[in-house]
C-alpha positions as CSV (number, residue, x, y, z in Angstrom):
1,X,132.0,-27.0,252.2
2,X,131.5,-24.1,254.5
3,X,129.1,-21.6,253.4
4,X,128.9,-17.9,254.1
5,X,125.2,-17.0,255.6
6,X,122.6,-14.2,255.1
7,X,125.4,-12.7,251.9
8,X,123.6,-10.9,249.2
9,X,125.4,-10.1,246.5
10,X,124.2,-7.3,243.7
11,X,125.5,-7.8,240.0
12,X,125.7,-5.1,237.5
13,X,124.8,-6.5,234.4
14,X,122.5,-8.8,232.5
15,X,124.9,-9.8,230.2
16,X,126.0,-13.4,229.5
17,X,128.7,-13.5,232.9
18,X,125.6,-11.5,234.9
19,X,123.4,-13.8,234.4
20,X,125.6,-16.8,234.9
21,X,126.9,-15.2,238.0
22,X,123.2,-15.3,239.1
23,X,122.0,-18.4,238.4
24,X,125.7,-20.3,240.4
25,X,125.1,-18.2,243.2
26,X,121.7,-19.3,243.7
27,X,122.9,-23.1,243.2
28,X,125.0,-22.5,245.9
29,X,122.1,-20.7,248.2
30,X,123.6,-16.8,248.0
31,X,120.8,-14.8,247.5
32,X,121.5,-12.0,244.2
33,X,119.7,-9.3,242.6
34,X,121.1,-8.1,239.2
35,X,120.6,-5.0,238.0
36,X,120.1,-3.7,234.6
37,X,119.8,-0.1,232.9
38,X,117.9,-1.2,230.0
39,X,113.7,-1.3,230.3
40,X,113.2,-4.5,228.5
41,X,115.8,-7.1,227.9
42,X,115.1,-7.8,223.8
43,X,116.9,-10.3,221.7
44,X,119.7,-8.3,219.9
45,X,122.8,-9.6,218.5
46,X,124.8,-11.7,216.2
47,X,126.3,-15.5,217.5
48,X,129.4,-16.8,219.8
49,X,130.8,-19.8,220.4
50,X,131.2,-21.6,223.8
51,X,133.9,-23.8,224.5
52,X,133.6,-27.0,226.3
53,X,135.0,-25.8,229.4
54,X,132.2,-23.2,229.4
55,X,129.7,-25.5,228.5
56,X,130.4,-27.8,231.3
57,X,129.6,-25.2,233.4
58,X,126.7,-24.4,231.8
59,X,125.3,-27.9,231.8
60,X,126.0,-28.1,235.3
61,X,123.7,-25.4,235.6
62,X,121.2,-27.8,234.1
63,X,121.0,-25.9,231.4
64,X,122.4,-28.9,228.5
65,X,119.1,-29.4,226.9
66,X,118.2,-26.0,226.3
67,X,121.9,-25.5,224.4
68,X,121.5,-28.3,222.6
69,X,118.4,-27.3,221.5
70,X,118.8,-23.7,220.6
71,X,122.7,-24.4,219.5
72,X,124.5,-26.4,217.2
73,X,127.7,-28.7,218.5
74,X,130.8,-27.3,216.6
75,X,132.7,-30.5,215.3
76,X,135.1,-28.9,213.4
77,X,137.1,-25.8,213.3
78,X,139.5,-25.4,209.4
79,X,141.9,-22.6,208.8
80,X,142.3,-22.1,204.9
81,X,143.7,-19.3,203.2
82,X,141.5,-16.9,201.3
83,X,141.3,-19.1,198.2
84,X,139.4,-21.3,200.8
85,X,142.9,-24.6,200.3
86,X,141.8,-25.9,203.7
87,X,145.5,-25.3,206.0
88,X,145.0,-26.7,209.2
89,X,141.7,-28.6,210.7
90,X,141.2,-28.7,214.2
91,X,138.4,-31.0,215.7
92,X,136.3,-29.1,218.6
93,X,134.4,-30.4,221.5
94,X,133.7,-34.2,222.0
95,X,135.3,-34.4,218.9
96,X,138.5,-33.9,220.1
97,X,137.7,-35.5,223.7
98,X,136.2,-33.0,225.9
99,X,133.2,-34.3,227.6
100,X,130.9,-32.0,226.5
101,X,130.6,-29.9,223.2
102,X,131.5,-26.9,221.7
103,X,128.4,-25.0,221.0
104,X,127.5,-22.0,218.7
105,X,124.6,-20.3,219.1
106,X,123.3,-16.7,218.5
107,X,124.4,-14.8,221.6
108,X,120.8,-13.5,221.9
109,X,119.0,-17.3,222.3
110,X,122.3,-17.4,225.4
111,X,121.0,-14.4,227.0
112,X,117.4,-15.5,226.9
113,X,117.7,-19.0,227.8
114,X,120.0,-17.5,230.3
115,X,117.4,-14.9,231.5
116,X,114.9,-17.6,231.5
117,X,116.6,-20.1,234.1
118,X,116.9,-16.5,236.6
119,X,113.2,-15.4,236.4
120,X,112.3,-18.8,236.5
121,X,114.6,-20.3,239.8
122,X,115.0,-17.0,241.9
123,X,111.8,-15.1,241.0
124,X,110.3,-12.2,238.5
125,X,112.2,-9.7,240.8
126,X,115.3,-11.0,240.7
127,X,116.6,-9.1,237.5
128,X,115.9,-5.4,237.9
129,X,115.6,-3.7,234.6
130,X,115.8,0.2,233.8
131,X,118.5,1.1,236.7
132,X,121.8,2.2,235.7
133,X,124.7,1.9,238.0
134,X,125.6,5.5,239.5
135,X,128.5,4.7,241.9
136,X,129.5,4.1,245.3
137,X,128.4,5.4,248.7
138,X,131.1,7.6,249.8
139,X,134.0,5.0,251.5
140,X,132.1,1.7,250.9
141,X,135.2,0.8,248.1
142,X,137.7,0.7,250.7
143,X,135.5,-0.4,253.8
144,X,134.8,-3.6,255.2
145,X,130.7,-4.2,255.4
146,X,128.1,-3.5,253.4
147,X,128.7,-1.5,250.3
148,X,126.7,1.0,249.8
149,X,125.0,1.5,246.1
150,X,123.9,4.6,244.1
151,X,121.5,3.5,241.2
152,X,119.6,6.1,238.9
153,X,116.0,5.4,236.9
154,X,117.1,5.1,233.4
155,X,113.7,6.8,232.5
156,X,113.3,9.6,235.1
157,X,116.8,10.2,236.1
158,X,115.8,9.6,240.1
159,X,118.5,8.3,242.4
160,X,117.9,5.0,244.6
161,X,120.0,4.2,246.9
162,X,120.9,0.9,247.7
163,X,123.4,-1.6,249.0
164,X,125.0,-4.9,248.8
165,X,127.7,-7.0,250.7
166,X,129.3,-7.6,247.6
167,X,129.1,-5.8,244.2
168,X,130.0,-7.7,241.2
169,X,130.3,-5.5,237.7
170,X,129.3,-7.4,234.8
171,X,128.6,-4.4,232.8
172,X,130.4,-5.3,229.9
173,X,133.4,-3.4,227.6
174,X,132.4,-0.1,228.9
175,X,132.0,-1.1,232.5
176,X,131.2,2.4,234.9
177,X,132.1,0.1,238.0
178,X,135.6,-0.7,236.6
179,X,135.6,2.9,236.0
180,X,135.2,4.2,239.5
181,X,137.4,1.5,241.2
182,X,140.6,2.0,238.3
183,X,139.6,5.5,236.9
184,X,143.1,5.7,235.5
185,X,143.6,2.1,233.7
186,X,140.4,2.1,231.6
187,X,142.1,2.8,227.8
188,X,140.9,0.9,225.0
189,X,143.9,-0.2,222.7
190,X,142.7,-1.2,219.1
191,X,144.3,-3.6,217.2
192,X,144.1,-1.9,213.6
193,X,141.2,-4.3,212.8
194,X,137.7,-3.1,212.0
195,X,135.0,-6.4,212.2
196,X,131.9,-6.2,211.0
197,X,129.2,-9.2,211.8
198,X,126.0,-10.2,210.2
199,X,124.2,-13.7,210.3
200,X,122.8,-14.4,206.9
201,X,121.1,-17.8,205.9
202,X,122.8,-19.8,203.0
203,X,123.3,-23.2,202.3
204,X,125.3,-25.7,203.8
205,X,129.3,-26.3,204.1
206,X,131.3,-29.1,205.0
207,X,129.0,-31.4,207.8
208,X,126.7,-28.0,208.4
209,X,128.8,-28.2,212.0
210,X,132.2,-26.8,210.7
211,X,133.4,-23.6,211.8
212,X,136.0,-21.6,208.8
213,X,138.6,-19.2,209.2
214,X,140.1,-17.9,206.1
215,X,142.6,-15.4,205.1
216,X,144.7,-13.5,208.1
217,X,145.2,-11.1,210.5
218,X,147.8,-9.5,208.4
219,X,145.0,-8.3,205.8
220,X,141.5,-9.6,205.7
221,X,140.2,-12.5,207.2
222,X,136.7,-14.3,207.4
223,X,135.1,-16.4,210.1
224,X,131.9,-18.1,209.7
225,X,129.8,-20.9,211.2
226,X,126.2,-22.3,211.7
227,X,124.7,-21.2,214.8
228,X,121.0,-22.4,214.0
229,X,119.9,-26.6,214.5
230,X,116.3,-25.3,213.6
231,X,117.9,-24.0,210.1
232,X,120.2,-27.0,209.6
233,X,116.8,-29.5,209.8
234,X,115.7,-28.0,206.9
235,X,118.7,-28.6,205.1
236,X,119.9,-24.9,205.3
237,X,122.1,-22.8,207.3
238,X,122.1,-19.7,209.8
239,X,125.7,-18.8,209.4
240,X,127.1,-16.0,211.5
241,X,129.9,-14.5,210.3
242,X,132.4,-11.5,211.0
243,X,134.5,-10.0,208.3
244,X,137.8,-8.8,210.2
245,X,139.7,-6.5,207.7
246,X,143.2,-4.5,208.8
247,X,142.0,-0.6,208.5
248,X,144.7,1.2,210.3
249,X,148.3,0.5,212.4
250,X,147.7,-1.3,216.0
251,X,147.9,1.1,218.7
252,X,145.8,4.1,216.7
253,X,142.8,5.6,218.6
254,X,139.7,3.8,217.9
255,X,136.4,5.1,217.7
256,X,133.8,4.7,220.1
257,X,133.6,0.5,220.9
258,X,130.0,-0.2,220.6
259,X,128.7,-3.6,220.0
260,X,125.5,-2.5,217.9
261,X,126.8,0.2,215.8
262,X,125.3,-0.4,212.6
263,X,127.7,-1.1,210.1
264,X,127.8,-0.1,206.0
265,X,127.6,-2.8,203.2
266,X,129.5,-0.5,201.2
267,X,132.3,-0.3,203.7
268,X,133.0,-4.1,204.0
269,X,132.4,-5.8,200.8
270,X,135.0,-4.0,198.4
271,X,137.8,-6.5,200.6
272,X,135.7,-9.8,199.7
273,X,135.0,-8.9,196.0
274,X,136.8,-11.8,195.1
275,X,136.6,-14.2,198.1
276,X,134.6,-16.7,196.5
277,X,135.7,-19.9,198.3
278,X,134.9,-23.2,196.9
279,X,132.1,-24.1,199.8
280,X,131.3,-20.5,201.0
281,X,130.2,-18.1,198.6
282,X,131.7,-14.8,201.0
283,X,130.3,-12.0,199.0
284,X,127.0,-13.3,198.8
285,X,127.1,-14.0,202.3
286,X,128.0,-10.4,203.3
287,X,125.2,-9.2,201.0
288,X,122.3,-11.0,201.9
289,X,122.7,-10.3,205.6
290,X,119.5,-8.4,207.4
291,X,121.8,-6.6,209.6
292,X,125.3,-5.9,209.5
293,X,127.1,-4.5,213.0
294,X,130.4,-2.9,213.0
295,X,133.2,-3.0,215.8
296,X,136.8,-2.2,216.4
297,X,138.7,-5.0,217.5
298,X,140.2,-3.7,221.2
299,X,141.0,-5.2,224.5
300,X,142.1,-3.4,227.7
301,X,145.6,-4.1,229.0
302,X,145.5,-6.8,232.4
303,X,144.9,-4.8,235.5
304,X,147.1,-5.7,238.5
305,X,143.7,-6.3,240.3
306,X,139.9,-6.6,239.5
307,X,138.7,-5.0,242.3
308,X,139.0,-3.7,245.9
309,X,137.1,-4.7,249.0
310,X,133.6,-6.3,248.4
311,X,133.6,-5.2,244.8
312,X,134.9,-7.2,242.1
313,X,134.8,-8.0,238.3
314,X,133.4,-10.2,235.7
315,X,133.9,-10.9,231.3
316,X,134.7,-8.2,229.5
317,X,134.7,-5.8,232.6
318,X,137.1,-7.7,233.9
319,X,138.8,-9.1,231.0
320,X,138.0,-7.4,227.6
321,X,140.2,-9.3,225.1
322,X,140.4,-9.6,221.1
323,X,137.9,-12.7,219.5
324,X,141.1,-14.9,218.9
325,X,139.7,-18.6,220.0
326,X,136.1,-18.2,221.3
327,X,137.2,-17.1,224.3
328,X,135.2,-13.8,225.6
329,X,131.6,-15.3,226.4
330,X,133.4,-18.6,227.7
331,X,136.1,-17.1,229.8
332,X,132.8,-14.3,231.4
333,X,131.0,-17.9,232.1
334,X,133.9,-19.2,234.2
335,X,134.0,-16.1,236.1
336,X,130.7,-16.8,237.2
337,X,131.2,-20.0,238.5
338,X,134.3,-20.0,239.6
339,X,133.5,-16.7,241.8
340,X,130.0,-18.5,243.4
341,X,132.6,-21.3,243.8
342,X,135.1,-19.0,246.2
343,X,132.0,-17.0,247.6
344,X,130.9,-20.4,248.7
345,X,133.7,-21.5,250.5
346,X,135.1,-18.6,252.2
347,X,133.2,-16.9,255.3
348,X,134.5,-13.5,254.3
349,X,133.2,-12.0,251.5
350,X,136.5,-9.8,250.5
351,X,138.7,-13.3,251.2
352,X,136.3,-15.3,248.6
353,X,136.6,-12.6,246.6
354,X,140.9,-12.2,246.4
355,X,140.5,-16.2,246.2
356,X,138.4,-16.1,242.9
357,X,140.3,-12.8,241.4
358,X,143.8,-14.9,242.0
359,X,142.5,-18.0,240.3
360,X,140.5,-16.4,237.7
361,X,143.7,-13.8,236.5
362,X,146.1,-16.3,235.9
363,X,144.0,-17.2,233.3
364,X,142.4,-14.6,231.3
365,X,145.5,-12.5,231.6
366,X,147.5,-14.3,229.4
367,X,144.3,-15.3,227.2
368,X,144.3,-11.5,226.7
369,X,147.9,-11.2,225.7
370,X,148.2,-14.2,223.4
371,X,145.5,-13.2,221.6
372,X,147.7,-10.5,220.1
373,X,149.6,-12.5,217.8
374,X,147.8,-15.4,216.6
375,X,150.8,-17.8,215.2
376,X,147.9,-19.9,213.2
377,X,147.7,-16.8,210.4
378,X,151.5,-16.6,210.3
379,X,151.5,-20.4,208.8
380,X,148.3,-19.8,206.7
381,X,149.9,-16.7,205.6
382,X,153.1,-18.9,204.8
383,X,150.8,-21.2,202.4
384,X,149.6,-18.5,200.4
385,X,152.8,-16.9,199.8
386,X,154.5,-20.5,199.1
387,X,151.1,-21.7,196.6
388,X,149.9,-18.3,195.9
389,X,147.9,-20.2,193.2
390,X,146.2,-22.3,195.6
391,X,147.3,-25.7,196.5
392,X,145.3,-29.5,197.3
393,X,147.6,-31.3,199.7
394,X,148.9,-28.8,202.2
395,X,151.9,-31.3,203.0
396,X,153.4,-30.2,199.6
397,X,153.4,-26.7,201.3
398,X,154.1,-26.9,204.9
399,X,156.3,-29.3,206.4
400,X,154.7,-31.2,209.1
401,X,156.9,-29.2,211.7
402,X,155.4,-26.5,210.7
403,X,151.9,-27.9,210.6
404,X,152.5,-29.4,213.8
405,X,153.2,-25.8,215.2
406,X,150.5,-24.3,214.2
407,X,147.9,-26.9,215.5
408,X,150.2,-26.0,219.0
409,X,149.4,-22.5,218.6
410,X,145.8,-22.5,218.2
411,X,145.5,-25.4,221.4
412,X,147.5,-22.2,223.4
413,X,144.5,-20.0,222.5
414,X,141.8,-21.8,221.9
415,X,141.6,-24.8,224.1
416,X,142.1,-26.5,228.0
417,X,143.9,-29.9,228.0
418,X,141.5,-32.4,227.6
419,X,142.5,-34.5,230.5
420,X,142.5,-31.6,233.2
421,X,139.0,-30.2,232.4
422,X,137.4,-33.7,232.1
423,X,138.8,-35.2,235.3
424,X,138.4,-31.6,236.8
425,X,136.3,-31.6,240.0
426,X,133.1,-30.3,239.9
427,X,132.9,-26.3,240.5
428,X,129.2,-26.9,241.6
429,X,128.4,-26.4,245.4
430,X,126.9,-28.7,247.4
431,X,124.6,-27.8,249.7
């Protein structure tokens, strides 16, 4: 594979695709700084799931033992109403024949086994904290070379100027670099949903590896799992779980997106008063978490392009899209590899970089559009209107046509065919 030479790339970002983007560019020998606004990178969050296309990558990273250590493998994945009559269940990861796992893990453990693996392989200097990204040098968008880098001191407010031959923003939701480069096709379109998350210890359900959706989009809905192997030795559970709850029509204004706004018991447990499912006591749940965060549920329409030039996207700069199949921290961790992948192979930067925004759009874009209407909810929904007083056999209240779609709707959303990710060739260079 050819390999472009004396490249360095800067990333915007210490999030989860930042980091990942970090540690596959220096697999394949491109040096990268990343740059971060925050001082101190702390552990701050609730959990995610990966799916096993992202864990692949991940492993390949040599990073399988520390997610098997710090995560738990996902065997299960059960749709039920809110009752808790079990609809539809799904097996995840080797489970249903992937190679590798589905893992869920607190997003915090990610980012630090993440940051771990870049201090430790490319060097103390390589993440560069308390710099916020300021913009571009006058005409290094459109130009061919170096791009040229404004950064300011998050403390002092002092400019540093700086450059890159490519520019990667991994800055998340609120991304200032795909700000500057589509100042006009930033909007944030809310859904009507307001989630909120906590992670809250309890015991056990199912295998203590099962992930549960219940209720629907069409009113309130809950979505739990274990995130903790540490907690599940000892017989217990570190469950996270996000309360999704229909507050307003799709399309209304939402407030300011912000992933750690502290959410209001009072505001979330009124819908669950009654939600106490037959393995998951959901009040309780709610109640006894330390922390509970509230978030709109938005995504930002497709863009026609990432970026321009030497500058492109990654995640949820790129790509923001609703939480419907695991699929924002998994789809920021294929970004990453797939774009050291093109960066790799091409010997111009701005080719590699049209290479891995072509591949890469074909699939988040319509990841981001499905995930508008889930079909799974309009069959659960279907069972509780059909049983409304709850129901043991699901066959006496979906045919299996029905059934049968809804397990095709969630593989649209939530999963890669088997066969084409495990006999996939590797996206790792060699070198």
């Amino acid at each position: 594979m050819g390999q472009i030479a004396d490249v360095m790339v800067m990333i915007i970002g210490a999030g989860i695709g930042g980091l990942t983007a970090a540690l596959s560019l220096h697999a394949a020998g491109i040096d990268c700084t990343v740059i971060e606004a925050v001082a101190e990178l702390k552990p701050l969050g609730v959990g995610i799931n990966l799916q096993p296309h992202a864990v692949r990558e991940l492993v390949e990273l040599g990073l399988g033992e520390e997610l098997a250590q710090t995560g738990i493998a996902t065997s299960a994945l059960r749709y039920a109403t809110c009752r808790g009559d079990v609809v539809l269940t799904v097996p995840r990861g080797r489970a249903a024949g992937y190679l590798w796992p589905q893992v869920s893990i607190h997003r915090d453990h990610l980012q630090m086994l993440l940051l771990a693996a870049v201090v430790d392989r490319l060097g103390p200097d390589a993440v560069r904290t308390g710099l916020s990204f300021d913009g571009f040098a006058p005409g290094a968008v459109e130009g061919t070379g170096s791009v040229g880098v404004r950064l300011r001191e998050s403390a002092t407010g002092r400019l540093v100027k700086d450059g890159a031959d490519v520019v990667v923003g991994a800055d998340g939701l609120h991304s200032t670099v795909r700000a500057l480069v589509h100042p006009r096709e930033d909007e944030l379109r809310w859904s009507g949903i307001t989630m909120w998350r906590g992670v809250t210890e309890s015991d056990p359900f199912f295998d203590g590896a099962t992930m549960v959706v219940a209720g629907t989009q069409f009113g309130a809905k809950i979505v739990a799992y274990p995130i903790c192997p540490k907690a599940r030795a000892r017989g217990k559970a570190l469950v996270n779980w996000v309360a999704e709850v229909r507050t307003a029509p799709a399309g209304t204004p939402a407030a300011e997106a912000d992933w750690w706004r502290s959410g209001r018991l009072a505001d979330v447990q009124p819908h669950y008063a009654d939600w106490v499912l037959p393995y998951l006591d959901v009040p309780e749940l709610i109640a006894q978490a330390d922390r509970i965060l509230e978030y709109p549920m938005v995504d930002k329409a497709p863009l026609q392009r990432w970026g321009t030039g030497r500058v492109t996207l990654v995640g949820d700069a790129a790509h923001p899209m609703y939480p419907v199949g695991s699929n924002g921290g998994s789809q920021a961790v294929l970004d990453a590899r797939y774009l050291a992948l093109a960066l790799a192979a091409e010997p111009e930067p701005a080719a590699a970089l049209a290479r891995y925004e072509h591949e890469r759009r074909r699939q988040t874009d319509s990841l981001v559009t499905s995930g508008h209407r889930f079909e799974v909810d309009d069959l659960v929904r279907l069972a509780e209107q059909r049983a409304p007083g709850g129901f043991t056999d699901i066959t006496a209240v979906l045919t299996a046509q029905e059934l049968s779609h809804a397990a095709d709707a969630h593989r649209r959303v939530a999963d890669m065919d088997v066969q084409s990710l495990n006999e996939r060739p590797s996206w790792t260079v060699s070198r």
